[in-house]
VOBA-1610 file (N, C-alpha, C; in pm, whole numbers, padded with zeros to 5 digits, always signed):
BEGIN
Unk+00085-00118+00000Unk+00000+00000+00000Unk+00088+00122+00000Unk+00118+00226-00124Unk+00184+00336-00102Unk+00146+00404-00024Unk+00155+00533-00048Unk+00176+00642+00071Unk+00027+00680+00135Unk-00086+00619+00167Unk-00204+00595+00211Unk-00170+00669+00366Unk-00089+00588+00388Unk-00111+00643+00558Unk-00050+00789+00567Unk-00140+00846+00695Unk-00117+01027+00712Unk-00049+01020+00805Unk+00042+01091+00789Unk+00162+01145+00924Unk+00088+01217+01034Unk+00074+01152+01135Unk+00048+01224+01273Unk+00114+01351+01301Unk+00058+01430+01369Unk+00168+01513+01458Unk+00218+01484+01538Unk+00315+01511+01569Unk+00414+01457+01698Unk+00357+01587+01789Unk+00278+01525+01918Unk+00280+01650+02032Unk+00350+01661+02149Unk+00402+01718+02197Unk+00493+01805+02274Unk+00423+01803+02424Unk+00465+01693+02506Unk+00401+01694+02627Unk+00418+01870+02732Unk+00494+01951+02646Unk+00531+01995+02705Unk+00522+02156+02634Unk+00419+02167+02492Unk+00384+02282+02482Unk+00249+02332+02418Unk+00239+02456+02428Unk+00077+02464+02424Unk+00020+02400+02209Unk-00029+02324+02256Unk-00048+02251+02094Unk-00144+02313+01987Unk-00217+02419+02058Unk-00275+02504+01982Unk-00180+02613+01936Unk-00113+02654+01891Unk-00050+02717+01881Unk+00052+02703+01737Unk+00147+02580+01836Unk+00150+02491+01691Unk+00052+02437+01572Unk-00024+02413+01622Unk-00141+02329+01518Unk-00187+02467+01408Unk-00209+02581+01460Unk-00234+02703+01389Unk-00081+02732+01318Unk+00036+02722+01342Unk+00129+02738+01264Unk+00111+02675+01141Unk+00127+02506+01213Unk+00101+02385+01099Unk+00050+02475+00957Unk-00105+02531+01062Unk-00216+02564+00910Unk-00175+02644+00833Unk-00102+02776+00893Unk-00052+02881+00838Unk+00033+02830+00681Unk+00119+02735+00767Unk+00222+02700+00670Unk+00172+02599+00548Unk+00098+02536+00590Unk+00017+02473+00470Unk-00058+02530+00398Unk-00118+02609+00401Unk-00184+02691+00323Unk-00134+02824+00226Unk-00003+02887+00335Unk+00085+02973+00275Unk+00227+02980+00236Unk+00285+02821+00298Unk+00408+02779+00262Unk+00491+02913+00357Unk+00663+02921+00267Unk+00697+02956+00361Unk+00723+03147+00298Unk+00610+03157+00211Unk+00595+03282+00176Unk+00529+03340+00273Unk+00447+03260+00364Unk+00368+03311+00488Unk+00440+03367+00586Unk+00477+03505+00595Unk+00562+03595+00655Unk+00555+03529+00873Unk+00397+03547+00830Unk+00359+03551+00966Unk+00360+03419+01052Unk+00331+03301+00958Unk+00406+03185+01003Unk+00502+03147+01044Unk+00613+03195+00930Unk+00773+03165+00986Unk+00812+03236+01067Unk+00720+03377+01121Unk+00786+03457+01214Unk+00723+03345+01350Unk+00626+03285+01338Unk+00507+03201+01435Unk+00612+03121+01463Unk+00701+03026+01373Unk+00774+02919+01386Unk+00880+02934+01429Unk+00926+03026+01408Unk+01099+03014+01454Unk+01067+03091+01649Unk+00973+03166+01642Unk+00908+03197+01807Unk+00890+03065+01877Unk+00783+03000+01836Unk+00728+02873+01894Unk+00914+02770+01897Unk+00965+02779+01778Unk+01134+02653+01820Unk+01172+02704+01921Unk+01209+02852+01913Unk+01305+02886+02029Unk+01244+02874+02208Unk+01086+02919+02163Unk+01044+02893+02288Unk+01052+02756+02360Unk+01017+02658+02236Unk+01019+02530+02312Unk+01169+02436+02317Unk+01285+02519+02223Unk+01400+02501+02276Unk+01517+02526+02389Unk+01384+02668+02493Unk+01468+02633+02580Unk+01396+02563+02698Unk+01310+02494+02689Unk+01221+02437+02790Unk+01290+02272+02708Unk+01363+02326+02602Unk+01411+02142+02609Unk+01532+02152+02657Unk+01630+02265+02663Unk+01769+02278+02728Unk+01740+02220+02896Unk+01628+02286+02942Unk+01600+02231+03088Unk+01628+02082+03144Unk+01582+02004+03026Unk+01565+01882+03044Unk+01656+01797+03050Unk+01740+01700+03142Unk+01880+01688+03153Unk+01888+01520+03071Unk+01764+01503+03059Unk+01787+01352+02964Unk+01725+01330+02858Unk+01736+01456+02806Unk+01751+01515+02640Unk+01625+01445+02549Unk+01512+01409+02666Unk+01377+01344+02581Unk+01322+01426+02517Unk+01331+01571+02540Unk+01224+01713+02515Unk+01352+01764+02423Unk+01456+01727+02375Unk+01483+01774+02276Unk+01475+01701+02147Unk+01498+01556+02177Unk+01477+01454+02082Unk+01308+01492+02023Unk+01208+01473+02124Unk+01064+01512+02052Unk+01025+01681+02021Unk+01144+01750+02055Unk+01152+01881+01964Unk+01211+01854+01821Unk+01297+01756+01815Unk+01338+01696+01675Unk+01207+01657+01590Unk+01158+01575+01657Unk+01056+01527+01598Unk+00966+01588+01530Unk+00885+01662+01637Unk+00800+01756+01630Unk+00826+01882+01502Unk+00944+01893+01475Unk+00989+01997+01389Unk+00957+01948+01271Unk+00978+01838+01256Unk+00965+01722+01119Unk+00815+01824+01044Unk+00769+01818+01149Unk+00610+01845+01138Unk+00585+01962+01015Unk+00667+02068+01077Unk+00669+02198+01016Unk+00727+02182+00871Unk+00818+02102+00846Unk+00894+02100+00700Unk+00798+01998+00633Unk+00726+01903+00642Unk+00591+01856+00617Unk+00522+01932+00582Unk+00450+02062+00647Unk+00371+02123+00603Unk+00385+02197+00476Unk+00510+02211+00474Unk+00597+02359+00337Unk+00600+02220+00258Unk+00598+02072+00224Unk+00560+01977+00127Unk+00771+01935+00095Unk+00834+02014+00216Unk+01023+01971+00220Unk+01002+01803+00315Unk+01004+01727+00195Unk+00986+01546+00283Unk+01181+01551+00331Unk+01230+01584+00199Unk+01405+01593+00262Unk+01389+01668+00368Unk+01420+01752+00447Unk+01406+01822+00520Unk+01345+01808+00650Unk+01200+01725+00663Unk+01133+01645+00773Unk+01220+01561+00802Unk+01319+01467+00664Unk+01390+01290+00692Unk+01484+01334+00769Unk+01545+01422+00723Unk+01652+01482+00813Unk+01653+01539+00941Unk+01609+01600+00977Unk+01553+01616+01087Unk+01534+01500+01183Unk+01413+01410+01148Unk+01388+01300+01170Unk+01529+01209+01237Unk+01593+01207+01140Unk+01714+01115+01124Unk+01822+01167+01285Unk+01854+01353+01267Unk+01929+01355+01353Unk+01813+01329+01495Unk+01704+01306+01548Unk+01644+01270+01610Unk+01687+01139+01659Unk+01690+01087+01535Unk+01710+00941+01553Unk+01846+00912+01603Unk+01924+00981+01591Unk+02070+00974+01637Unk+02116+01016+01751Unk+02004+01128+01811Unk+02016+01200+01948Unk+01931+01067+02014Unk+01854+00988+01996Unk+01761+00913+02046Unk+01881+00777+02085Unk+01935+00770+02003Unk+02050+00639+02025Unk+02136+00679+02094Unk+02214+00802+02105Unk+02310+00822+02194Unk+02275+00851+02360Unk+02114+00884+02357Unk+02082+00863+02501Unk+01977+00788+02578Unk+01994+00655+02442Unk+01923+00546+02525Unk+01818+00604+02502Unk+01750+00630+02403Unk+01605+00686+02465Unk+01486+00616+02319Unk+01501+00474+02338Unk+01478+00413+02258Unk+01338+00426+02209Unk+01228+00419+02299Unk+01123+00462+02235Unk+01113+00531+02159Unk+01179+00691+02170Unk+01173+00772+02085Unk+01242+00763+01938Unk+01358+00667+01987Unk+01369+00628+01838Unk+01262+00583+01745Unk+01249+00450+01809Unk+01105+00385+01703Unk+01022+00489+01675Unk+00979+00571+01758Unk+00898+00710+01704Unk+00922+00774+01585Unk+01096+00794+01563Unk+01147+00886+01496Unk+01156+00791+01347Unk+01184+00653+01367Unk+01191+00595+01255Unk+01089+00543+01194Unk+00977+00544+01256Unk+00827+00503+01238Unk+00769+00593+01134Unk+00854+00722+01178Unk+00780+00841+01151Unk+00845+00885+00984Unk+01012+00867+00981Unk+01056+00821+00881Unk+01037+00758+00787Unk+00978+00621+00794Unk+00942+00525+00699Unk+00771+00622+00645Unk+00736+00659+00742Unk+00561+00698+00647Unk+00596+00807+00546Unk+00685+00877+00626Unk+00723+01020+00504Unk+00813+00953+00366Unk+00874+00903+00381Unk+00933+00819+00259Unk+00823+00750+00188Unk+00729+00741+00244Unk+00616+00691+00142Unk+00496+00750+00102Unk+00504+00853+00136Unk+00435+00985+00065Unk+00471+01029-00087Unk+00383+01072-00098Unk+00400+01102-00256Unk+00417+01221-00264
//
C-alpha cells in the first residue's frame, strides 16, 4: 500500500499545541511565503528550545526533533522532515532513549512513502 497512511503530529508533552497546530495551518496553506508563520515558527522553536535545554535527559529535545519534522511537512520539504527526523534518531541512540527512536523511525518510513 503506497503512501495511504497520514503522518500524525508529533505532540509536545510539554507545549501549548494550539499554537502549533495554527502554525502547521498557516504553513500549509501559505508555505513559507507566509511571513507571519515563519515569524510564528521560529518563536514557537526557540520557545520550546529552551524548555528542552532544561531537560537533563535530552527526551524534550529529541521530541523537539521530531515535532519539527512536522513543520517541514507542512511547506511539502519530505528531505528536510527525513533529516531532521534522522538527527532525532541519532540523538535518540546516543541517550538510550529508545522509544523515541522507534517514534522517529516510524515516523521516517511513512514520510518516505508519501508522494
Amino acid at each position: 500500500t503506497g503512501g495511504a497512511r497520514e503522518v500524525r503530529e508529533t505532540k509536545l508533552p510539554f507545549e501549548a499545541n494550539l499554537t502549533r497546530t495554527s502554525i502547521l495551518e498557516l504553513l500549509r496553506h501559505g508555505g513559507t511565503e507566509n511571513q507571519e508563520a515563519m515569524s510564528q515558527m521560529l518563536a514557537w522553536i526557540d520557545e520550546q528550545q529552551s524548555f528542552a535545554d532544561q531537560d537533563p535527559t535530552g527526551r524534550r529535545r529529541i521530541l523537539l526533533e521530531i515535532a519539527r519534522a512536522d513543520f517541514y511537512l507542512a511547506i511539502g520539504d519530505k528531505a528536510g522532515a527525513i533529516g531532521t527526523l534522522e538527527d532525532a534518531c541519532t540523538m535518540a541512540q546516543q541517550e538510550g532513549n529508545f522509544d523515541l527512536l522507534d517514534i522517529a523511525e516510524e515516523k521516517i518510513q511513512i514520510v518516505e512513502g508519501l508522494d
